[in-house]
Residue frames as a rotation matrix with the C-alpha (Angstrom) as fourth column:
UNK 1
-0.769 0.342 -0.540 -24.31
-0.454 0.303 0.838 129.98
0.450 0.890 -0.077 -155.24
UNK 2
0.017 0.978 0.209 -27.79
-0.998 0.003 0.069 128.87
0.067 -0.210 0.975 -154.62
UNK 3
-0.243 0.192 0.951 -29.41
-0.314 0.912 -0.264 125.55
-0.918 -0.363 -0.161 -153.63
UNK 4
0.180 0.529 0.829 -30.81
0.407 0.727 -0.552 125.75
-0.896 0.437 -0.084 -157.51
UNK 5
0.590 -0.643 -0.489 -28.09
-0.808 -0.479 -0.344 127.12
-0.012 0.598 -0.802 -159.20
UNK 6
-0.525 -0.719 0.455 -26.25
-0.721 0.660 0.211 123.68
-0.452 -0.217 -0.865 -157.94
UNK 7
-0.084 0.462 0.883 -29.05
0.344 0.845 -0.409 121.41
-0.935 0.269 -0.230 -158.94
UNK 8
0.594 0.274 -0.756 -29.82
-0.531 -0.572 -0.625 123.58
-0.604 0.773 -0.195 -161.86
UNK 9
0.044 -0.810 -0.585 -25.90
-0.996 -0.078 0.033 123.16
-0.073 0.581 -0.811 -163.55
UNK 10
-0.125 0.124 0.984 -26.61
-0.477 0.863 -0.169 119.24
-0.870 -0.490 -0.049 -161.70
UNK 11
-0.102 0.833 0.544 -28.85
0.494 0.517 -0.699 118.47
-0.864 0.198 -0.464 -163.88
UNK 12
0.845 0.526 -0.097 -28.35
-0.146 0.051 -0.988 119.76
-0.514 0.849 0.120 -166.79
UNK 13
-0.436 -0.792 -0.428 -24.85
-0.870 0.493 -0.027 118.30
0.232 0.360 -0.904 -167.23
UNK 14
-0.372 0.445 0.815 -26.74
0.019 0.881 -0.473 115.13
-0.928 -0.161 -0.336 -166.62
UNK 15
0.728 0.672 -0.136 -29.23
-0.149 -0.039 -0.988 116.16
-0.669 0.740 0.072 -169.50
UNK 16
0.288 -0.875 -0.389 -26.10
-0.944 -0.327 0.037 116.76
-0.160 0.356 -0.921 -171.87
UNK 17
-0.735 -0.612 0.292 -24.58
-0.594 0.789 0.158 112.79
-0.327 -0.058 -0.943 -171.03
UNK 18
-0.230 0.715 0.660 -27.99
-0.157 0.643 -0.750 111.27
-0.961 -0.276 -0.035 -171.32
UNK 19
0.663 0.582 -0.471 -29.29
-0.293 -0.377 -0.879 112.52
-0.689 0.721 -0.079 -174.18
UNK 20
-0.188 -0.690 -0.699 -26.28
-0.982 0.114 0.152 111.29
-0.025 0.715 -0.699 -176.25
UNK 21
-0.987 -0.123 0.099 -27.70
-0.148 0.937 -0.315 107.18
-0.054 -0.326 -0.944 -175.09
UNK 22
-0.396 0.903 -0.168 -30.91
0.816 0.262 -0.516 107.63
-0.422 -0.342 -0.840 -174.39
UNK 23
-0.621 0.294 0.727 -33.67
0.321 -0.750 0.578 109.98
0.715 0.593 0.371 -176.09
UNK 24
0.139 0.716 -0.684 -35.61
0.910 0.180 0.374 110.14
0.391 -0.674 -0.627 -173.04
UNK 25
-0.057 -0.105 0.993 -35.88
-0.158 -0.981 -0.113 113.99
0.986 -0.163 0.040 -171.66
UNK 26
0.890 0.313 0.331 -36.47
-0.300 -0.142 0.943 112.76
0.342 -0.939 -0.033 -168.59
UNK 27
-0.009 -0.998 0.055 -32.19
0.296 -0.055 -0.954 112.64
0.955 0.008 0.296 -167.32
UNK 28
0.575 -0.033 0.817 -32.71
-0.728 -0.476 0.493 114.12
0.373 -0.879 -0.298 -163.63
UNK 29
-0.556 -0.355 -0.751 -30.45
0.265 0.781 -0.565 111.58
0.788 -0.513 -0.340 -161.54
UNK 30
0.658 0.644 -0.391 -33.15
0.368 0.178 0.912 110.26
0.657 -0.744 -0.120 -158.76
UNK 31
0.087 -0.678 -0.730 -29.64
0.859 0.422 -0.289 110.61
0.504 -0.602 0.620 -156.63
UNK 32
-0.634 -0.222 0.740 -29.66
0.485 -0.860 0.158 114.19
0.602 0.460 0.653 -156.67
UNK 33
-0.208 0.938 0.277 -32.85
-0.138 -0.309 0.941 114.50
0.968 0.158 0.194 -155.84
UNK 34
0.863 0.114 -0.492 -32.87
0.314 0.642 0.699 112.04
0.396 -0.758 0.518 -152.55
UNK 35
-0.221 -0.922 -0.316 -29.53
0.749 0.047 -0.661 113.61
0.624 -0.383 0.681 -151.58
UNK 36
-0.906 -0.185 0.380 -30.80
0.101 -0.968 -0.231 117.15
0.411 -0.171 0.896 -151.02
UNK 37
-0.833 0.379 -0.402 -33.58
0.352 -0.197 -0.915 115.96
-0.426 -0.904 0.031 -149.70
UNK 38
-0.873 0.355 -0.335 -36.20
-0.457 -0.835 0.306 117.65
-0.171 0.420 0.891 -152.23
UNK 39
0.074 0.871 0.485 -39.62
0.014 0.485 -0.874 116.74
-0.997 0.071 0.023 -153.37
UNK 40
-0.959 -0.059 0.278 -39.87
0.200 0.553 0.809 115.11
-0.201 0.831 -0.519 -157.09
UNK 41
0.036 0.954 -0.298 -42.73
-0.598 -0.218 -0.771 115.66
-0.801 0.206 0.563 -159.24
UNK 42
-0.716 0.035 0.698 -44.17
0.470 0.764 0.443 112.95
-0.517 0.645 -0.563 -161.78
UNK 43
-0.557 0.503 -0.661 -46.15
-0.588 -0.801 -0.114 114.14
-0.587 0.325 0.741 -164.84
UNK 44
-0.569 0.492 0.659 -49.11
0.355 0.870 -0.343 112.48
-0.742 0.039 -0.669 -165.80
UNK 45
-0.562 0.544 -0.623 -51.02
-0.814 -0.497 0.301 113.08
-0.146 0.676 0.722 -169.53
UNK 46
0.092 0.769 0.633 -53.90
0.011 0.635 -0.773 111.09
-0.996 0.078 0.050 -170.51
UNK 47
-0.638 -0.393 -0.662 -53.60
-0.633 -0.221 0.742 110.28
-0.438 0.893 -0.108 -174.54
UNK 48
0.146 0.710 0.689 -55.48
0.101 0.682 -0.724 109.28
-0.984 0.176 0.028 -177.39
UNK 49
0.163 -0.689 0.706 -53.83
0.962 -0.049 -0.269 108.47
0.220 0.723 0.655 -181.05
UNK 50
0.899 -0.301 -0.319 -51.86
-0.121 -0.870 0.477 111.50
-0.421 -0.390 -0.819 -179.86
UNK 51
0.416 -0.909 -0.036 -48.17
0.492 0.191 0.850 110.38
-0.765 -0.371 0.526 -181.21
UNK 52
0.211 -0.130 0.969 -47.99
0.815 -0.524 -0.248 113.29
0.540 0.842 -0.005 -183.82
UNK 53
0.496 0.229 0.838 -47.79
-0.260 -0.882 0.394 115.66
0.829 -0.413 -0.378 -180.46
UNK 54
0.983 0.043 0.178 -46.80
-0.183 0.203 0.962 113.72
0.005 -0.978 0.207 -177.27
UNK 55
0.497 -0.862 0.102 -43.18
0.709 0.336 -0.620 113.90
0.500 0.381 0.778 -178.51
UNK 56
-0.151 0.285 0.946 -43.33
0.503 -0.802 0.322 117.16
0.851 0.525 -0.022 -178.08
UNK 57
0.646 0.133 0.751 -44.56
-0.676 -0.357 0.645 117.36
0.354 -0.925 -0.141 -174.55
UNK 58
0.905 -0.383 -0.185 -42.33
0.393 0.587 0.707 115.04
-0.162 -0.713 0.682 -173.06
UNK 59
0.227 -0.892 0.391 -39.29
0.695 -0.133 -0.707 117.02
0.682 0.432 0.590 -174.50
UNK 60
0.055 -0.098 0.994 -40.27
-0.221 -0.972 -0.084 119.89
0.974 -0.215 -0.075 -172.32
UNK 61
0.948 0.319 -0.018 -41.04
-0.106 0.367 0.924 117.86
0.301 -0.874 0.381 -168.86
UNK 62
-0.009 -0.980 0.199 -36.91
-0.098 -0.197 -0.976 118.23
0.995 -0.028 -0.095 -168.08
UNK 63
-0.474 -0.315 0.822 -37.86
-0.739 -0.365 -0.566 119.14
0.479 -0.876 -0.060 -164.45
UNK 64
0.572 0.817 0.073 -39.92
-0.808 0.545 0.224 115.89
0.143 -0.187 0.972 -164.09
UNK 65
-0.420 -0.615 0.667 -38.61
-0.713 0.679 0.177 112.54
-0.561 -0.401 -0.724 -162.15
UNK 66
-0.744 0.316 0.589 -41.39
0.392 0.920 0.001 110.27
-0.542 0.232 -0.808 -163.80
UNK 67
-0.530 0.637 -0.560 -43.79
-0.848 -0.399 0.349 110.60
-0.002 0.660 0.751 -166.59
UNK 68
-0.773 0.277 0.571 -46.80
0.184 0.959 -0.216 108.53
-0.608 -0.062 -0.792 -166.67
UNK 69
-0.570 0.581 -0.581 -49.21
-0.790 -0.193 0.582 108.21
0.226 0.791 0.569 -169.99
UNK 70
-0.338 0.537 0.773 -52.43
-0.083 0.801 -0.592 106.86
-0.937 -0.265 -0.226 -168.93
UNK 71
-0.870 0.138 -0.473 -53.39
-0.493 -0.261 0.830 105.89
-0.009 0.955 0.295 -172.95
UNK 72
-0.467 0.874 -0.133 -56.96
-0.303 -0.299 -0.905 105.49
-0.831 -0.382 0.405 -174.03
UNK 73
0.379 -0.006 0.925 -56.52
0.466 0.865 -0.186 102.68
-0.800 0.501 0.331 -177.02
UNK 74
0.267 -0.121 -0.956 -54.85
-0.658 -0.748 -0.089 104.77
-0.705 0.653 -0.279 -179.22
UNK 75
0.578 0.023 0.816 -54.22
0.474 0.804 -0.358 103.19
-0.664 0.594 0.454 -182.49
UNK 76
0.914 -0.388 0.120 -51.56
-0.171 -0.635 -0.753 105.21
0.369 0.668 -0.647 -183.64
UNK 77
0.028 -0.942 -0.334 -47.90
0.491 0.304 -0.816 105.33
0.870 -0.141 0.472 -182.47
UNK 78
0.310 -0.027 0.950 -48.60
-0.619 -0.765 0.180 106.84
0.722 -0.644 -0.253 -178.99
UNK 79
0.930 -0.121 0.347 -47.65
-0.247 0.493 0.834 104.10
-0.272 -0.861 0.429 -176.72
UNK 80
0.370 -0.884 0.287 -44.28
0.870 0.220 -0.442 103.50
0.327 0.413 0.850 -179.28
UNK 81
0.146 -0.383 0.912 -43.53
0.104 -0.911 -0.399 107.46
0.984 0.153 -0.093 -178.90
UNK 82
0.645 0.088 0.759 -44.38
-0.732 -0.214 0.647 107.67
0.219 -0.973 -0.073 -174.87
UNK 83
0.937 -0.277 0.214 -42.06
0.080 0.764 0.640 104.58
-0.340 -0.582 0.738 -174.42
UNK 84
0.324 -0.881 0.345 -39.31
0.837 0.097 -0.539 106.01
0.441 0.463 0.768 -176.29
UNK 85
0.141 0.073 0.987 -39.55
-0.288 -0.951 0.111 108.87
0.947 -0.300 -0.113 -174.08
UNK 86
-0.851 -0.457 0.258 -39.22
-0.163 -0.237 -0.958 106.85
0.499 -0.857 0.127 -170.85
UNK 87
-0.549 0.372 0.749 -42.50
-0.820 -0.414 -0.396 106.90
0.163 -0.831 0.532 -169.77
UNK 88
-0.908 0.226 0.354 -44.53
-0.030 0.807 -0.590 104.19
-0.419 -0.546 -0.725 -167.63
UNK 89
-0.526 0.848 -0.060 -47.63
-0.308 -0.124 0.943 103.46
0.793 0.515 0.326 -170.28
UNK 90
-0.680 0.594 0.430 -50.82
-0.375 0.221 -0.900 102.98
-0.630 -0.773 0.073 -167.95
UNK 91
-0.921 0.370 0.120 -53.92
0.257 0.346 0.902 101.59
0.293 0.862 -0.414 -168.83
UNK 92
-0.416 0.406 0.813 -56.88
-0.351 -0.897 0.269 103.70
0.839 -0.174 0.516 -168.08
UNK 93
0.442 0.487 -0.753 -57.99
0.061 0.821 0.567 100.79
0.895 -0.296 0.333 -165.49
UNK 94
0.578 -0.759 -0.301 -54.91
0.816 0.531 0.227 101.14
-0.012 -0.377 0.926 -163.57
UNK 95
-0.120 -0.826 0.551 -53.50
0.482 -0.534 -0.695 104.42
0.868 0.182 0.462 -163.64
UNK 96
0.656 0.668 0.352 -55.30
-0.145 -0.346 0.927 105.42
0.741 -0.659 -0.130 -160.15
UNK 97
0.949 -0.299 0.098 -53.36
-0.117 -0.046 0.992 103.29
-0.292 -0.953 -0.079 -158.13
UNK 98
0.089 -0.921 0.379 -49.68
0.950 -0.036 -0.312 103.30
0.301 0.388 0.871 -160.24
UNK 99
0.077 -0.474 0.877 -50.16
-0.229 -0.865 -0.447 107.57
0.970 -0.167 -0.176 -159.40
UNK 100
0.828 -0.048 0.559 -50.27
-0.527 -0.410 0.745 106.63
0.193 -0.911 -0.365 -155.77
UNK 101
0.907 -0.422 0.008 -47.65
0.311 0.682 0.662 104.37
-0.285 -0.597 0.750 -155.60
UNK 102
0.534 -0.624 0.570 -45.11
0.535 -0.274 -0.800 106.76
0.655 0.732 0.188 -156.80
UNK 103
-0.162 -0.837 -0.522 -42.34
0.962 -0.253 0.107 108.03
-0.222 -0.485 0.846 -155.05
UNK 104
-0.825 -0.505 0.256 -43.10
0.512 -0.858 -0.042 111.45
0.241 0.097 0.966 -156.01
UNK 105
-0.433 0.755 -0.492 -45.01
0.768 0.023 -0.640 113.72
-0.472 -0.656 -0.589 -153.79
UNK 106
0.010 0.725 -0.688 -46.49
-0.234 -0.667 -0.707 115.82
-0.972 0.168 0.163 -156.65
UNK 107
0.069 0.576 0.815 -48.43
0.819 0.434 -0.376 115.52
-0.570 0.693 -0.442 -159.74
UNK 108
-0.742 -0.370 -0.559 -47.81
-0.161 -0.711 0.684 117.79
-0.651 0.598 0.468 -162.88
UNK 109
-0.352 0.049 0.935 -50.71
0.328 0.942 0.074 117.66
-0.877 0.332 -0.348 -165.22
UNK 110
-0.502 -0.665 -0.553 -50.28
-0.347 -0.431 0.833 118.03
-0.792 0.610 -0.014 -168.58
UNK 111
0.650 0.756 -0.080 -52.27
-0.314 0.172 -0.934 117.67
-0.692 0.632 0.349 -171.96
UNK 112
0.390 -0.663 0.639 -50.48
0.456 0.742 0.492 116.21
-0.800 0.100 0.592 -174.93
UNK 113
0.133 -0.321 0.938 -50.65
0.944 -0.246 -0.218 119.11
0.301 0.914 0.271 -176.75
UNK 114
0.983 0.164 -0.084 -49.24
0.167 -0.599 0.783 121.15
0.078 -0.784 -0.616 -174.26
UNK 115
0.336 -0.929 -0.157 -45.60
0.684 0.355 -0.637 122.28
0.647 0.107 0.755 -173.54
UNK 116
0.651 0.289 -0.702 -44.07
0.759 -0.252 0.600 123.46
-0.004 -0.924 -0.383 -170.78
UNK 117
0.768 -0.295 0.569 -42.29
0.219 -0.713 -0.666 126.88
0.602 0.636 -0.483 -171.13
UNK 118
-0.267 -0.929 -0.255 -38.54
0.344 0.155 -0.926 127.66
0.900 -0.335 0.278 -169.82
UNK 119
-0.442 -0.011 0.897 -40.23
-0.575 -0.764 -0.293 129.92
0.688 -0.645 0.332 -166.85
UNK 120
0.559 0.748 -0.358 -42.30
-0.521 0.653 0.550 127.18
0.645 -0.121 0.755 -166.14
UNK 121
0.789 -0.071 -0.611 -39.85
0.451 0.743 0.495 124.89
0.418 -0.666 0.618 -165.69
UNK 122
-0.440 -0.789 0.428 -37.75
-0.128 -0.417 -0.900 127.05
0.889 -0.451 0.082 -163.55
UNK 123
-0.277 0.323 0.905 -40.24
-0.925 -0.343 -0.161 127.44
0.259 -0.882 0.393 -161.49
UNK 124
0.791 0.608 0.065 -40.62
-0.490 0.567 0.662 123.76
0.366 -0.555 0.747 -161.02
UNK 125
0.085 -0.913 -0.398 -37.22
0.397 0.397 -0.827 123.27
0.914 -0.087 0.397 -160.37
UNK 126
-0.357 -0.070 0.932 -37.46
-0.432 -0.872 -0.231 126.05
0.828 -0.485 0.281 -157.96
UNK 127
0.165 0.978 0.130 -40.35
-0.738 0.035 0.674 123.77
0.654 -0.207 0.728 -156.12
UNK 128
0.087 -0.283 -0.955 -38.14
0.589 0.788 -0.180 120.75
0.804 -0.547 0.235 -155.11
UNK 129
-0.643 -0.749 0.159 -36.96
0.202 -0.366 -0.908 123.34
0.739 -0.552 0.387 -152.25
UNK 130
-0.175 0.831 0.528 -40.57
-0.833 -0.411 0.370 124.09
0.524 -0.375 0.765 -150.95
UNK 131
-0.710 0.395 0.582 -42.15
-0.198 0.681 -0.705 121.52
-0.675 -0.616 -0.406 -148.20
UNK 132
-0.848 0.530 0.020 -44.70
0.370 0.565 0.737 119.60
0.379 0.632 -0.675 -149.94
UNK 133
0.153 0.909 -0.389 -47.47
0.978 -0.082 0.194 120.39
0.144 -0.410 -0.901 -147.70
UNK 134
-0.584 -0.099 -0.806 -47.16
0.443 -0.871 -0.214 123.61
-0.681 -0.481 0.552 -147.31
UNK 135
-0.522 0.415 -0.745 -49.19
-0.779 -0.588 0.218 124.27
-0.347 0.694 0.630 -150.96
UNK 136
-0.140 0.183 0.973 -51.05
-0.047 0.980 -0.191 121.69
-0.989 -0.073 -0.128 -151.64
UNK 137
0.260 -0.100 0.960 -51.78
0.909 0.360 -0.209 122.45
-0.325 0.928 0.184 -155.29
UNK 138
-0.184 -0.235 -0.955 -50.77
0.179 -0.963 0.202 125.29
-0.967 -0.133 0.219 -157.68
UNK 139
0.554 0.657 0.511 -51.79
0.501 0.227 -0.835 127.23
-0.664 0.719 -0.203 -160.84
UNK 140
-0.781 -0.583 -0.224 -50.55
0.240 -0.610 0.755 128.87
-0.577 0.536 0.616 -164.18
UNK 141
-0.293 0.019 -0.956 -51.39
-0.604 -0.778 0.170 130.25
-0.741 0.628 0.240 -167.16
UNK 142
-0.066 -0.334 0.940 -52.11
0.537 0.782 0.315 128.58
-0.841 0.526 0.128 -169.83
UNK 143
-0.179 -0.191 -0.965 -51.33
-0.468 -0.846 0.255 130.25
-0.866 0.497 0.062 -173.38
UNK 144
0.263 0.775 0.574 -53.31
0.072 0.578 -0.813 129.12
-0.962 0.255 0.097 -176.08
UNK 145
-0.859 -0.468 -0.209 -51.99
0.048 -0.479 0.876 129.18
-0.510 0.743 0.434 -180.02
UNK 146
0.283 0.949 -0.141 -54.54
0.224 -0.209 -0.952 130.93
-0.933 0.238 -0.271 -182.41
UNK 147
0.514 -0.356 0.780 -54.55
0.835 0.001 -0.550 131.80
0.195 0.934 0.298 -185.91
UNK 148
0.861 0.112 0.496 -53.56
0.013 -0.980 0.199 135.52
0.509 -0.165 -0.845 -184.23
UNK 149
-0.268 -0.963 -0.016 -50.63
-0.134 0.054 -0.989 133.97
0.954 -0.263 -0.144 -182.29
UNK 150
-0.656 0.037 -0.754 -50.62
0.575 0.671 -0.468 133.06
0.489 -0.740 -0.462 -178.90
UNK 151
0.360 0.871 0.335 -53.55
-0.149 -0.301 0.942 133.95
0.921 -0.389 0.021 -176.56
UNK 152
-0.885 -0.463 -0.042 -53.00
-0.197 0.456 -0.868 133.99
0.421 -0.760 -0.495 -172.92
UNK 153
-0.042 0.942 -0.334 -56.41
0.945 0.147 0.294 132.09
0.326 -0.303 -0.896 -170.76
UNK 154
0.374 0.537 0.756 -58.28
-0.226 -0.738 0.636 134.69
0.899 -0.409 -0.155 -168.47
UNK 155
0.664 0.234 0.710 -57.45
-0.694 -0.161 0.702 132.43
0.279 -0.959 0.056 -165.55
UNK 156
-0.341 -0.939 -0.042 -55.06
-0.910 0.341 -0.235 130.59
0.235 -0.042 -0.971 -164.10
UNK 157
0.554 0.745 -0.372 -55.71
-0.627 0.667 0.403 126.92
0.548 0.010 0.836 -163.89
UNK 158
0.731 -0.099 0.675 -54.91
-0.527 0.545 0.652 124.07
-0.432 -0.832 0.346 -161.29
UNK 159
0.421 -0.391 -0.818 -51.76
-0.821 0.218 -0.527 121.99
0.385 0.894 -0.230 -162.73
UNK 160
-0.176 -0.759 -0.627 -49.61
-0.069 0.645 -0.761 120.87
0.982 -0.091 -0.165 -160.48
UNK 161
0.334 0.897 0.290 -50.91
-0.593 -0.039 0.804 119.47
0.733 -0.440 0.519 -157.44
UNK 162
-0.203 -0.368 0.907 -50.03
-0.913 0.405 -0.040 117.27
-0.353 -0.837 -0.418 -153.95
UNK 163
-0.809 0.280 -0.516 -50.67
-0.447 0.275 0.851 113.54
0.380 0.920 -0.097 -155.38
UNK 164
-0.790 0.538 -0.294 -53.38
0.560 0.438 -0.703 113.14
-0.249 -0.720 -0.648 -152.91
UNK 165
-0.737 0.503 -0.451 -55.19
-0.495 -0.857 -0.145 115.66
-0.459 0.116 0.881 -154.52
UNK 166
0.299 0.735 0.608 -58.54
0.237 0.560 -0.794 114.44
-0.924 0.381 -0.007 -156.53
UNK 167
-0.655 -0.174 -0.735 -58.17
-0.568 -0.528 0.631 114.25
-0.498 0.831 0.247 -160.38
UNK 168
0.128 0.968 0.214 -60.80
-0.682 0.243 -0.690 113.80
-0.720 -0.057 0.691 -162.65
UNK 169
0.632 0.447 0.634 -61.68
0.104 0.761 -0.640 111.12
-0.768 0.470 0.434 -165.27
UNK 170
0.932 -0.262 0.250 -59.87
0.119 -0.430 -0.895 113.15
0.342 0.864 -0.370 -168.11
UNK 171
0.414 -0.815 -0.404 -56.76
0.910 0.359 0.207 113.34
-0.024 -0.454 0.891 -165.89
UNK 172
-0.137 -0.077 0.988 -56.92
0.023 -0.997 -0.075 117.25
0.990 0.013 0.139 -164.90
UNK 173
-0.872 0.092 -0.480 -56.81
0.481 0.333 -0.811 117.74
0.085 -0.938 -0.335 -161.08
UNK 174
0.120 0.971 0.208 -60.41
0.907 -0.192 0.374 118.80
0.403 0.143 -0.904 -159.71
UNK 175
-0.522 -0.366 0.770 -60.61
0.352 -0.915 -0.197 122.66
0.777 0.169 0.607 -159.65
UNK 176
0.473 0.880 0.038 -63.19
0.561 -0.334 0.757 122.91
0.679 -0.337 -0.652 -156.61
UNK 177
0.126 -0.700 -0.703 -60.49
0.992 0.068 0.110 124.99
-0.030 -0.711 0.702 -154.91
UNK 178
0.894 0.233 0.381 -60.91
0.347 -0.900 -0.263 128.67
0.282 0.368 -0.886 -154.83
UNK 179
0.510 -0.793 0.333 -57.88
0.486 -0.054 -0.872 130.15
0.710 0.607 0.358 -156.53
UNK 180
-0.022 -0.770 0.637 -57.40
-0.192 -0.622 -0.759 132.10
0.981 -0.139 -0.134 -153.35
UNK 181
0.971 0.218 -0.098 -57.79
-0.043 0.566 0.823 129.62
0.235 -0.795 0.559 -151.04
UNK 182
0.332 -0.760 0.558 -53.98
-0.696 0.201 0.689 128.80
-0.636 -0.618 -0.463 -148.23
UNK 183
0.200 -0.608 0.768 -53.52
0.148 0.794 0.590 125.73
-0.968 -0.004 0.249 -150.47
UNK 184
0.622 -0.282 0.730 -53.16
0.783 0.220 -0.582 127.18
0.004 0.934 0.358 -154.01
UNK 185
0.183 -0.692 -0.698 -50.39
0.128 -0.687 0.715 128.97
-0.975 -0.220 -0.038 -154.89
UNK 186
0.955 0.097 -0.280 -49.40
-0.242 -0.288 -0.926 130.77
-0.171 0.953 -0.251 -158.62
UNK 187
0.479 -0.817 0.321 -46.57
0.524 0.559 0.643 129.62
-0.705 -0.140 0.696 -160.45
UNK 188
0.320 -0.372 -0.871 -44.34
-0.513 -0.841 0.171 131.55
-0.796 0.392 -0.460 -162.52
UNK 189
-0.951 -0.307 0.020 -44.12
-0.183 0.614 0.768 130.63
-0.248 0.727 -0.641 -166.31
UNK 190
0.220 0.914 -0.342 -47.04
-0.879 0.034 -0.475 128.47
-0.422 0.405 0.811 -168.78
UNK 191
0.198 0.316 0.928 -48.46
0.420 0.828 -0.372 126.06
-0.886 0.463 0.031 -170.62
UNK 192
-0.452 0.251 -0.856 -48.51
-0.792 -0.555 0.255 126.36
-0.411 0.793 0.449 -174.56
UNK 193
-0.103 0.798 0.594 -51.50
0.254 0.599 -0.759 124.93
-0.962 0.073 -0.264 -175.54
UNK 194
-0.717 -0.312 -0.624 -51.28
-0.380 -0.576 0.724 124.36
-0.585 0.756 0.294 -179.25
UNK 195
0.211 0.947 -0.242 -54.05
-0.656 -0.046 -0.753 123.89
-0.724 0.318 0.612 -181.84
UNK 196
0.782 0.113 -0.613 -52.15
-0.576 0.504 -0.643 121.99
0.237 0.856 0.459 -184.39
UNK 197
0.864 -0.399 -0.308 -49.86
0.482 0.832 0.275 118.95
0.147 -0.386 0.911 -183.99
């Protein structure tokens, strides 16, 4: 049996106990993680009166140690919805140096009307096993919903990234990396980027 067939079953008999106490998707035991030694990834969405959607993505972030919502004054229920979910609210002032001081050595990033698809997160489960530095960032797909049904992009796009990497203002890492450059690498799986809440 694999190294992530063990964490795999790990962790989602964790998910299973949690979820009966806690609504939070985010269930990984840190212990787990720091036993074997792996690298942890924290997902970071930027939000604005978003809490008709950001349920939604955080349900899917399973393979994530930490979620952080830098919010942008929403006046809706997004900071009530992101905090029932677990995740560390930021304030756009302050969310620079809260991503470096995390314990996890990559960065997942993620719109709020985005979700992360089962291939996906295999393949970021798959990732704890990889040296950190060895890729510094990496891209997918992203699959768009139309009135026609799902679109897939043209190109793959930067997501998930070393957290030393640069990310911009909007809280997307910076793409000036050509796609077939030693430090990106493609991930198996997508986004689904949906159009309506």
């Amino acid at each position: 049996m694999s190294n992530v067939t063990v964490l795999f079953r790990e962790h989602c008999a964790c998910f299973r106990v949690t979820r009966k106490a806690n609504p939070s998707p985010n269930p990984v035991n840190p212990a787990i993680v720091v036993r074997c030694g792996m690298a942890s990834t924290a997902a970071l969405l930027h939000t604005h009166n978003d809490g008709l959607r950001l349920g939604r993505a955080l349900e899917t972030l399973r393979a994530c140690e930490e979620f952080y919502v830098v919010d942008h004054a929403s006046s809706d229920a997004t900071v009530r919805v992101a905090r029932q979910y677990g995740a560390c609210v930021l304030s756009f002032s302050s969310w620079r140096d809260a991503l470096q001081a995390t314990k996890c050595e990559r960065i997942l990033c993620i719109k709020p009307n985005e979700s992360v698809s089962e291939a996906l997160e295999a393949s970021l489960f798959e990732l704890r096993f990889e040296p950190v530095h060895s890729k510094r960032g990496y891209s997918l797909h992203i699959h768009r919903e139309s009135a026609n049904g799902w679109v897939k992009g043209s190109s793959p796009e930067l997501r998930v990234i070393a957290k030393d990497w640069p990310i911009s203002e909007g809280g997307l890492p910076v793409q000036d990396t050509p796609q077939g450059s030693s430090e990106v690498r493609h991930l198996a799986g997508c986004l689904y980027s949906f159009s309506r809440p």
